[in-house]
Kinemage of the C-alpha trace (Angstrom):
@kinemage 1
@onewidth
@group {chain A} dominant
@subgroup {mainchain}
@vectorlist {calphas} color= white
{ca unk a 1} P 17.661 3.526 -4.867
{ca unk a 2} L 16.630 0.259 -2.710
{ca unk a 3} L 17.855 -2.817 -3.352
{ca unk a 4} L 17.044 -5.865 -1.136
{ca unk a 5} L 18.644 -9.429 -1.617
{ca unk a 6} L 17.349 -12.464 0.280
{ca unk a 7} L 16.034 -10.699 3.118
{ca unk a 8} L 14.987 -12.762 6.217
{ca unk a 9} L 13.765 -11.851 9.564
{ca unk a 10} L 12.676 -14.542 12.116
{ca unk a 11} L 11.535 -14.378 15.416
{ca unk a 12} L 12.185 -18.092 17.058
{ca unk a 13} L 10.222 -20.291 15.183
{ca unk a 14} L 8.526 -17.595 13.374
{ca unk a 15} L 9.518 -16.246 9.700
{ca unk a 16} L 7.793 -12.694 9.132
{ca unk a 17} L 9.918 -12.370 6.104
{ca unk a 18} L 11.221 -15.161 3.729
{ca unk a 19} L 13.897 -14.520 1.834
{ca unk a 20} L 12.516 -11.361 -0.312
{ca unk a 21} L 14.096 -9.518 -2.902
{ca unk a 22} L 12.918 -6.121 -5.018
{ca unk a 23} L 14.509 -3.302 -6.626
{ca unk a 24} L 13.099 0.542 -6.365
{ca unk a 25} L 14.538 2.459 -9.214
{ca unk a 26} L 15.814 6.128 -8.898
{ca unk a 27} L 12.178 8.113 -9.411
{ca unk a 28} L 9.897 5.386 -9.050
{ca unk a 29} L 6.737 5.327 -6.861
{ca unk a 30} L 6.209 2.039 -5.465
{ca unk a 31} L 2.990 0.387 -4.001
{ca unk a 32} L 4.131 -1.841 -0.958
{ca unk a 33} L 1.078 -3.901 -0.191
{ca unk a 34} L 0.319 -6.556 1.466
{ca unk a 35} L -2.598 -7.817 4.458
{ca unk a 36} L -2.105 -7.378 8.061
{ca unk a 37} L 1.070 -9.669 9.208
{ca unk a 38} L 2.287 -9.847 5.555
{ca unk a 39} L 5.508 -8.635 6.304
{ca unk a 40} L 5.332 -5.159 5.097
{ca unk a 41} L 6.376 -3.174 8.085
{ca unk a 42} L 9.146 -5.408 9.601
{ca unk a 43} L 10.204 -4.886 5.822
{ca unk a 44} L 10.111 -1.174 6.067
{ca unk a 45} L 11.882 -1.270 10.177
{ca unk a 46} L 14.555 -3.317 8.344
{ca unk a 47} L 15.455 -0.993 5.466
{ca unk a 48} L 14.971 2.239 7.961
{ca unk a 49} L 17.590 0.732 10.550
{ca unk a 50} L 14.935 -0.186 13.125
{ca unk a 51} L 15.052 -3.501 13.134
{ca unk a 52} L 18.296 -6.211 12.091
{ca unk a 53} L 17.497 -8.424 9.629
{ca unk a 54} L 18.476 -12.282 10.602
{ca unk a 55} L 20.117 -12.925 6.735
{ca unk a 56} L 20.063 -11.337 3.513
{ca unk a 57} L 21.047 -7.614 2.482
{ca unk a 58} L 19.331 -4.451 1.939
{ca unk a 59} L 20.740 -1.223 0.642
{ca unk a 60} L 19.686 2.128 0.427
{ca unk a 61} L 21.554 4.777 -2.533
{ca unk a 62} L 24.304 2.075 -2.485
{ca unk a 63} L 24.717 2.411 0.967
{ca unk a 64} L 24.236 -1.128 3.301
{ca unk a 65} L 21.327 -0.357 5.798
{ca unk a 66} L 23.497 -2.757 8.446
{ca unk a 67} L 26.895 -1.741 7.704
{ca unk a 68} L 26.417 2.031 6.540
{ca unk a 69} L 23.474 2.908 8.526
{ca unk a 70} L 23.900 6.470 9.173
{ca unk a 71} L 24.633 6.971 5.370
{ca unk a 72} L 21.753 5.099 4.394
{ca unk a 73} L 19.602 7.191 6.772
{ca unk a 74} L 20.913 10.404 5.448
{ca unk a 75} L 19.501 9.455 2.087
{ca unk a 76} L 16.445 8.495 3.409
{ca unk a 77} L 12.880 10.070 5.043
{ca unk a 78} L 10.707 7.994 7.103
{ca unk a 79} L 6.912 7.974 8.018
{ca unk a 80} L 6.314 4.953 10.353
{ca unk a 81} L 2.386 4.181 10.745
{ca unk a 82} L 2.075 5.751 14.079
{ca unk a 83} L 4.026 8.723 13.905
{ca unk a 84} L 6.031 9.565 17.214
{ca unk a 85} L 5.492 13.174 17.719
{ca unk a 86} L 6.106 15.125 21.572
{ca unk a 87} L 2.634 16.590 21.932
{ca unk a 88} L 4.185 19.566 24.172
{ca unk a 89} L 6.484 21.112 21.985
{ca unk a 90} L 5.098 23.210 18.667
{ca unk a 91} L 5.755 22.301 15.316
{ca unk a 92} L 8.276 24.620 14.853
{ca unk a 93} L 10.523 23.571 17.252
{ca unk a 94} L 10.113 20.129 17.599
{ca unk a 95} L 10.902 20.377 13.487
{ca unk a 96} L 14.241 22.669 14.541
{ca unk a 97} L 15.092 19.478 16.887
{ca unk a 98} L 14.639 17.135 14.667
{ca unk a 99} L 16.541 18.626 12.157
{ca unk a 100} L 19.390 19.103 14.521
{ca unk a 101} L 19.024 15.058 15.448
{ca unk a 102} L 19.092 14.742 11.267
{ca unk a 103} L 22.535 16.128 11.001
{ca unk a 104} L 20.875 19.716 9.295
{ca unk a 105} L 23.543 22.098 9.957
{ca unk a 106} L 22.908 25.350 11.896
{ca unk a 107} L 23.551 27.379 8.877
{ca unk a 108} L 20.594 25.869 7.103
{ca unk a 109} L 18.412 24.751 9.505
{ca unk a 110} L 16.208 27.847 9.336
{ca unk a 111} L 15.734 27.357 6.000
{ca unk a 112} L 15.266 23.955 5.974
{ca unk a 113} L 12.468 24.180 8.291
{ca unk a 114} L 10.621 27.124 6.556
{ca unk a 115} L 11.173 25.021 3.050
{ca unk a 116} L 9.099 21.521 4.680
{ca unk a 117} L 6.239 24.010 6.516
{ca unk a 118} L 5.517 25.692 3.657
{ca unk a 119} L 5.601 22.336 1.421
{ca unk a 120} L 3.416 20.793 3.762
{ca unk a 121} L 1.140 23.328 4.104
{ca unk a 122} L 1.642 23.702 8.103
{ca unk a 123} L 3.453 27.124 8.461
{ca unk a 124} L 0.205 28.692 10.104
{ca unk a 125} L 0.927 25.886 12.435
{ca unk a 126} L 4.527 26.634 13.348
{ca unk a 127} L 3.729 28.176 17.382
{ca unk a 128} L 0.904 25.603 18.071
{ca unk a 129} L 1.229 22.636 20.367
{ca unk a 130} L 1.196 19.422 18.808
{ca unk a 131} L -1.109 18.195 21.100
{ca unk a 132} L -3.541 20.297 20.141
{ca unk a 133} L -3.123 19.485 16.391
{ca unk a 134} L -5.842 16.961 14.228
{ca unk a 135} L -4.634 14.028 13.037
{ca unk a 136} L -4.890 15.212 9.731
{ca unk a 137} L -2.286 18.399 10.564
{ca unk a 138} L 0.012 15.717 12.981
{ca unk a 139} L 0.184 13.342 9.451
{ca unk a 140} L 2.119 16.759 7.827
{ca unk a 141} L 4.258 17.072 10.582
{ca unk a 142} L 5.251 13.388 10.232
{ca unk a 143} L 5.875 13.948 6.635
{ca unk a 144} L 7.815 17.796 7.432
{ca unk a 145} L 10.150 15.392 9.748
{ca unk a 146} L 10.580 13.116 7.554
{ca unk a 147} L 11.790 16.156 4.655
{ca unk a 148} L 13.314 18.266 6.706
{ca unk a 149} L 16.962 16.313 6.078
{ca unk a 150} L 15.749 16.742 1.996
{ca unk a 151} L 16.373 13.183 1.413
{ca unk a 152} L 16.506 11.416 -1.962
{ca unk a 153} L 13.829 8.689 -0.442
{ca unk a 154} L 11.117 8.223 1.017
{ca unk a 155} L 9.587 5.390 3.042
{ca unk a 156} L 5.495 5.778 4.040
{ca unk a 157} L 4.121 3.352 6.466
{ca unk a 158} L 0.231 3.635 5.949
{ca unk a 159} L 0.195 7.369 5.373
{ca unk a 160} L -3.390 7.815 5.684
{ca unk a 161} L -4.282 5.379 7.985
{ca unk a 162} L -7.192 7.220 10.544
{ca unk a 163} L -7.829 10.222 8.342
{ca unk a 164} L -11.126 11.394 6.795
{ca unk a 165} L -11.880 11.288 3.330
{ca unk a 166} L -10.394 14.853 3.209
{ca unk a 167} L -7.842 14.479 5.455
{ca unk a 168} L -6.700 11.728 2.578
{ca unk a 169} L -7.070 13.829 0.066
{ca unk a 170} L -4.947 16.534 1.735
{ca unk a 171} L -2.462 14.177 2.093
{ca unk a 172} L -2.372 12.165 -0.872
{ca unk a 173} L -2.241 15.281 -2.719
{ca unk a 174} L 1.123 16.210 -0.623
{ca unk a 175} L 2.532 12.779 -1.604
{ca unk a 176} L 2.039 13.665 -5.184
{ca unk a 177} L 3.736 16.892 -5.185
{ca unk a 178} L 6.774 15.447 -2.928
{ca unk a 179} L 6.928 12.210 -5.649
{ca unk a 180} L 8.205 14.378 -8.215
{ca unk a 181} L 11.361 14.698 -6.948
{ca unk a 182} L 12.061 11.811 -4.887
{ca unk a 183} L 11.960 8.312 -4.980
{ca unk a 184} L 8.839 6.743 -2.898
{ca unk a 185} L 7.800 3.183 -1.139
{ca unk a 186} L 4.327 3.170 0.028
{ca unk a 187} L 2.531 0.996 1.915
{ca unk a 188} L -1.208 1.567 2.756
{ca unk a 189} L -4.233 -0.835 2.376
{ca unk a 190} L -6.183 2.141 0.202
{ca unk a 191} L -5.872 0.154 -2.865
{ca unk a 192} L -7.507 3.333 -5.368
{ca unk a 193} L -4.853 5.318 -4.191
{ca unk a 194} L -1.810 2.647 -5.316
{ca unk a 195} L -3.452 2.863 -8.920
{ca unk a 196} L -3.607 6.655 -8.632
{ca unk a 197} L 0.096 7.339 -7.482
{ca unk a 198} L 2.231 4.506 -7.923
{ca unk a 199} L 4.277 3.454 -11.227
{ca unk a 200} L 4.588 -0.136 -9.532
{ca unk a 201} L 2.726 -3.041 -7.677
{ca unk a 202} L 5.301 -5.222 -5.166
{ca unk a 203} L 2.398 -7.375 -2.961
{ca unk a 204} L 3.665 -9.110 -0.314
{ca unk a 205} L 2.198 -12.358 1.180
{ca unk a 206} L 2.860 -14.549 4.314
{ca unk a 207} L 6.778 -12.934 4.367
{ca unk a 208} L 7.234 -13.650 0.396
{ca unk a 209} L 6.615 -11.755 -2.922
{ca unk a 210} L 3.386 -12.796 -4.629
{ca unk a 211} L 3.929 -10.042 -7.830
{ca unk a 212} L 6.082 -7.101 -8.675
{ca unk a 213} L 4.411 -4.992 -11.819
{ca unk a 214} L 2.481 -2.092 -12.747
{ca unk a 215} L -1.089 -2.389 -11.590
{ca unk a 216} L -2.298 -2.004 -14.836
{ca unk a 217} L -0.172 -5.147 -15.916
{ca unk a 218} L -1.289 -6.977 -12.982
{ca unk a 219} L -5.035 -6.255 -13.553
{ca unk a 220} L -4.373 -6.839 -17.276
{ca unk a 221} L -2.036 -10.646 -17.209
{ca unk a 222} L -2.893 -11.998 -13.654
{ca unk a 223} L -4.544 -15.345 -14.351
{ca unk a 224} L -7.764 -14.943 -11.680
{ca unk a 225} L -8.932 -11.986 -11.982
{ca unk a 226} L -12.585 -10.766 -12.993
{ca unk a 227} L -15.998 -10.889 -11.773
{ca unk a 228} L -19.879 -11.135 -13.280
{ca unk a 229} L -23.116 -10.619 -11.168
{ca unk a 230} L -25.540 -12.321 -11.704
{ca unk a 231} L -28.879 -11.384 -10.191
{ca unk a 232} L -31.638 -14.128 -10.149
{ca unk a 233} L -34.598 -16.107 -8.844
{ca unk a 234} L -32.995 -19.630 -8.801
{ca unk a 235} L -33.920 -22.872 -6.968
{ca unk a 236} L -31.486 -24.659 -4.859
{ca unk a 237} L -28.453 -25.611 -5.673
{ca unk a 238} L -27.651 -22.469 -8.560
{ca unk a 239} L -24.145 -21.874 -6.564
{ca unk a 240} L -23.170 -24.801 -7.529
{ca unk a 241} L -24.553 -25.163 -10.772
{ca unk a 242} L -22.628 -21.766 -11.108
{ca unk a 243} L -19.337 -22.726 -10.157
{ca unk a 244} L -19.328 -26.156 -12.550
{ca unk a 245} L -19.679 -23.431 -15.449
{ca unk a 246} L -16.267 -23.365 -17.582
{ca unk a 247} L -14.318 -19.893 -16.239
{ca unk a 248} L -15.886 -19.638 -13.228
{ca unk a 249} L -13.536 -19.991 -9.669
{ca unk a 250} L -15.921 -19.043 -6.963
{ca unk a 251} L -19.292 -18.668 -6.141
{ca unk a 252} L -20.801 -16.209 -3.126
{ca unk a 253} L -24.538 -15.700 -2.951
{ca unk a 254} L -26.893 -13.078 -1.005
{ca unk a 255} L -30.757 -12.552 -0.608
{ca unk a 256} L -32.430 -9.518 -1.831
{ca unk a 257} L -35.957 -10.442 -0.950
{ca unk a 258} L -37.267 -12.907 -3.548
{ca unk a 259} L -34.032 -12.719 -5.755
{ca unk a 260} L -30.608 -14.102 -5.162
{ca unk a 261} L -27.221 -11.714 -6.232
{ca unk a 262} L -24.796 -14.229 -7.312
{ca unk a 263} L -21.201 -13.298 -7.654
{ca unk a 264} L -18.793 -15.307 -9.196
{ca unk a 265} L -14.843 -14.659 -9.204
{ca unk a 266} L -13.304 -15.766 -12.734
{ca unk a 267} L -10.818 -16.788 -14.633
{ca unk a 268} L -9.013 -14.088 -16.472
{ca unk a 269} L -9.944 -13.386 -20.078
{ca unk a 270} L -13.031 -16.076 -19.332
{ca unk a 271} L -16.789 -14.765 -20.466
{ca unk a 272} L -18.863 -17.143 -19.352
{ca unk a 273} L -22.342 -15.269 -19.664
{ca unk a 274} L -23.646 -17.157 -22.696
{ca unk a 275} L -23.107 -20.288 -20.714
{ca unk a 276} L -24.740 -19.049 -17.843
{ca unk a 277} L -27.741 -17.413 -20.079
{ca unk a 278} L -28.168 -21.107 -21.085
{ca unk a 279} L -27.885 -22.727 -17.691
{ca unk a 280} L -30.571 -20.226 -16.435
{ca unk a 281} L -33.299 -21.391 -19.599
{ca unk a 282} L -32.823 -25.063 -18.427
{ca unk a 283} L -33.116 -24.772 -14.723
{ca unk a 284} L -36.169 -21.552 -15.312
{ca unk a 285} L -34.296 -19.020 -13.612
{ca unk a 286} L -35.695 -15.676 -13.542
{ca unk a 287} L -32.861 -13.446 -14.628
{ca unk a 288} L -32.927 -9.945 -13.451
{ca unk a 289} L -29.310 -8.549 -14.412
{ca unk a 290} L -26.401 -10.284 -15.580
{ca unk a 291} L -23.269 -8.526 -16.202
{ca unk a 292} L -19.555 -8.576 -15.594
{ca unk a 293} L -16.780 -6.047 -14.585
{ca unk a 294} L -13.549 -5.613 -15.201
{ca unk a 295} L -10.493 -6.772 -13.260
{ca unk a 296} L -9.671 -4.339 -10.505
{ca unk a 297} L -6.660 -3.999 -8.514
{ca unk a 298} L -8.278 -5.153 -5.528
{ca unk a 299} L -9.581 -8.424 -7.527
{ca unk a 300} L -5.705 -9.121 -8.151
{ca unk a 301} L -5.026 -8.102 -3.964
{ca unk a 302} L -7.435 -10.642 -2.933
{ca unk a 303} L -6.591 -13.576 -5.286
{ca unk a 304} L -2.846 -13.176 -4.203
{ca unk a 305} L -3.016 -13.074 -0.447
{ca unk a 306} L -6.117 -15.199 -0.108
{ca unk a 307} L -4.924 -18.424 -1.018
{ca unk a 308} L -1.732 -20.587 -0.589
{ca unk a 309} L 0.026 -20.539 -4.532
């Protein structure tokens, strides 16, 4: 359904995207993620039309996003983070206009409209003012524009970006439901929800791909993922006595009155607590809790775009 070759985007001196490539199969959610000025949404302006790309290719349904933009487009619904809504008109008919903008003919537009209210839960909405909608409700009229052409694809740019734990769950739940018939790329920094939606991990780092996989592989094979706590009464010097331990690849500390919460960032597959239970006896440490956790997706997410690899 998307497939991007080489992809490059400079501005001047500047390259916001280095020469990525990815595939999204036919009925595959996909986790876009990356930190602020990764290169996520001049990714997602590119493959939407918004924005040329200075070398490479991107496709959309076999259609060239450059060449063949208006068939691309047709095959595609898009959610930018800030969606542009006209806060005078009502949903209804700024939906009917958009539709008409979309190429909807007149002959189905009414239905067309009805079909993405009632999927998006905003038909008790239809006569009210944008304006006066929460940002919650203004989220489902982003996502009604961005069905209202019933495209094959759909591209989310942080989704739930300003909502409420509710409003997320509203929404999320919406994304679900619309996943099961479409193809989806989604980016958002909510890192629970990628392991709760999407089929497939593609993180993005400093305009290149750091990993493409499920998250459960990448939790599972990544080599620097894992962390133990360690909470003690140790003399000076225990962070580094820490990190010298076999396994171990960082070392933070933080005071909780007379005892110190170490937490150290390790090697995958490494279990370095017996060493650590012997490094305490020699130096007298007063061990309160020691115990480690299992790799999380966010573990992986930090170790990729925190460090030059």
């Amino acid at each position: 359904m998307i497939k991007v070759e080489q992809l490059t985007k400079k501005y001047g001196s500047f390259t916001a995207v280095d020469g990525i490539s990815f595939e999204v199969e036919k009925g595959e959610i996909v986790g876009f993620l990356g930190p602020n000025g990764a290169g996520k949404s001049t990714t997602m302006k590119i493959l939407t039309s918004y924005l040329p790309a200075t070398s490479g290719r991107a496709s959309i349904a076999g259609f060239d996003v450059f060449d063949e933009s208006i068939e691309a487009r047709r095959h595609m619904g898009y959610l930018p983070e800030n969606t542009p809504l006209y806060p005078d008109m009502k949903v209804g008919e700024y939906l009917r206009y958009r539709a008409a903008l979309k190429g909807v003919p007149r002959s189905k537009m009414r239905e067309r409209v009805g079909d993405v209210l009632d999927l998006c839960h905003i038909a008790d909405r239809e006569k009210q003012l944008i304006g006066s909608l929460s940002k919650g409700y203004r989220q489902r009229v982003g996502l009604a524009d961005a069905l209202v052409h019933d495209p094959d694809l759909l591209i989310l740019d942080e989704p739930t970006i300003g909502l409420d734990p509710n409003q997320i769950r509203t929404v999320r739940e919406l994304i679900k439901n619309l996943a099961e018939k479409r193809t989806v790329l989604i980016s958002t920094h909510i890192l629970p929800e990628v392991e709760m939606m999407c089929s497939r991990v593609v993180v993005i780092h400093r305009g290149t791909i750091r990993a493409s996989d499920t998250a459960e592989n990448l939790m599972k094979n990544h080599r620097s993922v894992g962390e133990l706590r360690l909470e003690a009464r140790a003399g000076d010097g225990a962070a580094g006595a820490l990190r010298s331990v076999a396994g171990v690849k960082d070392v933070t500390e933080t005071s909780d009155g007379e005892w110190t919460i170490f937490k150290l960032r390790l090697d995958a597959n490494a279990k370095p607590g017996e060493e650590i239970m012997k490094l305490a006896r020699e130096r007298n440490w007063a061990v309160r809790d020691l115990h480690q956790k299992s790799a999380t997706l966010e573990d992986v997410f930090a170790d990729l775009t925190t460090a030059d690899k």
